[in-house]
C-alpha positions in Angstrom: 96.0 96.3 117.4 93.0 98.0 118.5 90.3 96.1 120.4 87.8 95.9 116.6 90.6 94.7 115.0 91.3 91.8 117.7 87.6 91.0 117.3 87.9 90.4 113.8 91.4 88.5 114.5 89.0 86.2 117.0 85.8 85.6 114.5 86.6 85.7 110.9 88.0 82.2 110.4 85.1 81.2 112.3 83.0 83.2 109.5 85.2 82.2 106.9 84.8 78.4 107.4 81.1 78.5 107.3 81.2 80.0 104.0 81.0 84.0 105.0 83.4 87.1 104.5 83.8 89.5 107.7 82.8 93.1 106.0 83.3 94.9 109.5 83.6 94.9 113.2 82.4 98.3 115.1 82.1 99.0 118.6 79.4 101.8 119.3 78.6 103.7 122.0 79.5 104.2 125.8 77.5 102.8 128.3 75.4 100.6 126.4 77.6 98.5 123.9 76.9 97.4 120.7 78.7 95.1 118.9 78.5 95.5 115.2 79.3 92.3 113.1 78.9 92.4 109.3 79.3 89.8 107.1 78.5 88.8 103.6 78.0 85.2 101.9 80.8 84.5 100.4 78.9 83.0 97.4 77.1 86.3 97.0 73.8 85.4 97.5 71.6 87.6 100.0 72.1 87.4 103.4 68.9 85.6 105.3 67.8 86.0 109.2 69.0 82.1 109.4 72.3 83.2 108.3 72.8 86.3 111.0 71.3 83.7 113.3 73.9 81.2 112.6 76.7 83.3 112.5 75.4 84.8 115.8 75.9 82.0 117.5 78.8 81.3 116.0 80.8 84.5 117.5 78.8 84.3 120.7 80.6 81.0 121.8 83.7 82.5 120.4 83.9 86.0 122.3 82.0 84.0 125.5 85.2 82.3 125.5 88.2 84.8 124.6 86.0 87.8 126.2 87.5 90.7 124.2 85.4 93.7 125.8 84.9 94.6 129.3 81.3 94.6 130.1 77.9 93.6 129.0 77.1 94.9 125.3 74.7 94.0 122.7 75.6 91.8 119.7 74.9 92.6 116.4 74.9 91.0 113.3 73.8 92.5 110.0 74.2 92.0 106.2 75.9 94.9 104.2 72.7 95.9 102.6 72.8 98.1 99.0 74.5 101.0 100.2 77.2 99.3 101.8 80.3 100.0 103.7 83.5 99.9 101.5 85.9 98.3 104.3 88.6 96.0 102.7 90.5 96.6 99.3 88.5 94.3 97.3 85.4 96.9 98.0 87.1 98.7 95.4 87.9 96.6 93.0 84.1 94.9 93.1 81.8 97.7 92.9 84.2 100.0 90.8 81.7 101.9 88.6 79.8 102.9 91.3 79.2 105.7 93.4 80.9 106.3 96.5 81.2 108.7 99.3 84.8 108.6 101.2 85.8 110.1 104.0 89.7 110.4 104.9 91.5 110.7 108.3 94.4 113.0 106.3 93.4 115.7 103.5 94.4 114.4 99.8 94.5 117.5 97.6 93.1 119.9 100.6 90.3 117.7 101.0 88.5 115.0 103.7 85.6 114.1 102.2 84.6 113.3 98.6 82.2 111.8 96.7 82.7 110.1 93.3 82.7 107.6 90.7 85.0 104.5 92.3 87.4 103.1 90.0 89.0 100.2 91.4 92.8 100.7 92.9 95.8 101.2 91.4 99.0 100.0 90.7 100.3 101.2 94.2 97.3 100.0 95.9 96.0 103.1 96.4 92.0 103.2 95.9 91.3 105.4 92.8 88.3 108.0 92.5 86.9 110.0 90.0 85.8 113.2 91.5 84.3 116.3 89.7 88.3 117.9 89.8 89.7 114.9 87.9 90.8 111.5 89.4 92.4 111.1 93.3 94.0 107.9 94.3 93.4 107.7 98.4 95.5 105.3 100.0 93.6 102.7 102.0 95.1 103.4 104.9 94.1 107.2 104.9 90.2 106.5 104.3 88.3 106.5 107.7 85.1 105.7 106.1 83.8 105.1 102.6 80.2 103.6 101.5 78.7 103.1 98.4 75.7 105.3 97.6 72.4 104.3 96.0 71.9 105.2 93.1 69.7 104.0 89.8 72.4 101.8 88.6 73.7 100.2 91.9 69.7 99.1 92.7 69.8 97.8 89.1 73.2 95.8 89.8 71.8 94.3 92.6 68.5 93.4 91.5 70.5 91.5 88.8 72.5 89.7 91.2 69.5 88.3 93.0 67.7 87.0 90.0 71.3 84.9 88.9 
């Protein structure tokens, strides 16, 4: 287990019992730290300063205690935003219809990056994309980094959701 992934061992049930979903953990940088924490309500509703304020000191009495990196670093907490990260699974599966950009650690069909139309996973589990070749299906495993890109309809979506 790599030292993100042991973060987000140590603070999602801590995030998770005050009613928020971890989105990501990333450690930037070299010799100044920054600790990325990204979370989401888990009732959908945007994220407020009060609540990266709360869940800020949240994780800080957590990772004060189980001290998981060496040194001094900077904590950050941040919402997703629009154009978010697509991190777990359920990314996928919620904003397929979107846009997407992904970015793979192997090459599917000769290729690492891509940029399509995300259509939720399939049966296998693999993510599923429709690219300007056809439709890929990327297994979750093999995608180093995939975010949702703005567009028209995603701002549209969005706005929606706020006004519900």
């Amino acid at each position: 287990m790599d030292l993100e992934d042991r973060i987000s061992a140590l603070v999602a049930p801590s995030l998770d019992a005050m009613g928020y979903e971890l989105v990501r953990v990333l450690l930037q940088g070299r010799q100044n730290l920054t600790l990325q924490v990204m979370a989401e309500r888990r009732d959908r509703q945007s994220m407020t300063v009060d609540d990266c304020a709360e869940i800020s000191r949240s994780i800080s009495a957590i990772l004060d205690v189980e001290d998981p990196v060496s040194g001094a670093y900077t904590l950050e907490v941040s919402s997703p935003g629009i154009d978010r990260p697509l991190t777990r699974p359920q990314d996928f599966e919620r904003f397929a219809g979107f846009e997407a950009k992904v970015e793979t650690v192997q090459p599917v069909e000769g290729r690492k990056r891509f940029r399509g139309q995300v259509m939720g996973l399939n049966e296998e589990g693999q993510v599923r994309l429709v690219v300007e070749t056809g439709e890929i299906a990327i297994p979750p495993a093999n995608i180093k980094a995939a975010k949702l890109i703005l567009t028209d309809a995603l701002i549209a979506a969005a706005t929606t959701a706020q006004e519900q």
